[in-house]
C-alpha positions, 0 to 999 in steps of 0.5 A: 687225464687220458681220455679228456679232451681239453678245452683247447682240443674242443677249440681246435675241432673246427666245424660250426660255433656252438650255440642257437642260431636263427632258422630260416627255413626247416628241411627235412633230409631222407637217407638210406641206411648205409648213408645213415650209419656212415654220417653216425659213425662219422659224427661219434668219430668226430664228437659232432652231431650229425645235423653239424656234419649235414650243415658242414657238407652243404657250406662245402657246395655253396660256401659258408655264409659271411657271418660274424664268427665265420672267418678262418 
């Protein structure tokens, strides 16, 4: 079973909880292309996408928001 990742594994990534949640505001980030291709590759390093590395960084500056599901 080399090559699959378990639901445990999954578990145990970290990063934010999977699902919709409520948009407030809609921002639209420009990158250059080698900020660009390092967050790709960052992401497909992971298995996350790029808009949860974006959103990662910006709770990294201003702290993640005390919300249900949030505790560590």
């Amino acid at each position: 079973m080399e090559g699959i990742e378990t639901d445990l594994a999954k578990a145990s990534r970290g990063g934010r909880p999977r699902g919709r949640r409520s948009v407030a505001a809609r921002q639209t980030v420009y990158l250059d292309e080698a900020r660009h291709a390092a967050l790709v590759r960052i992401a497909e390093d992971r298995g996350r996408s790029v808009h949860s590395l974006i959103l990662e960084g910006i709770d990294a500056v201003i702290g993640k928001p005390a919300r249900p599901g949030w505790e560590q």
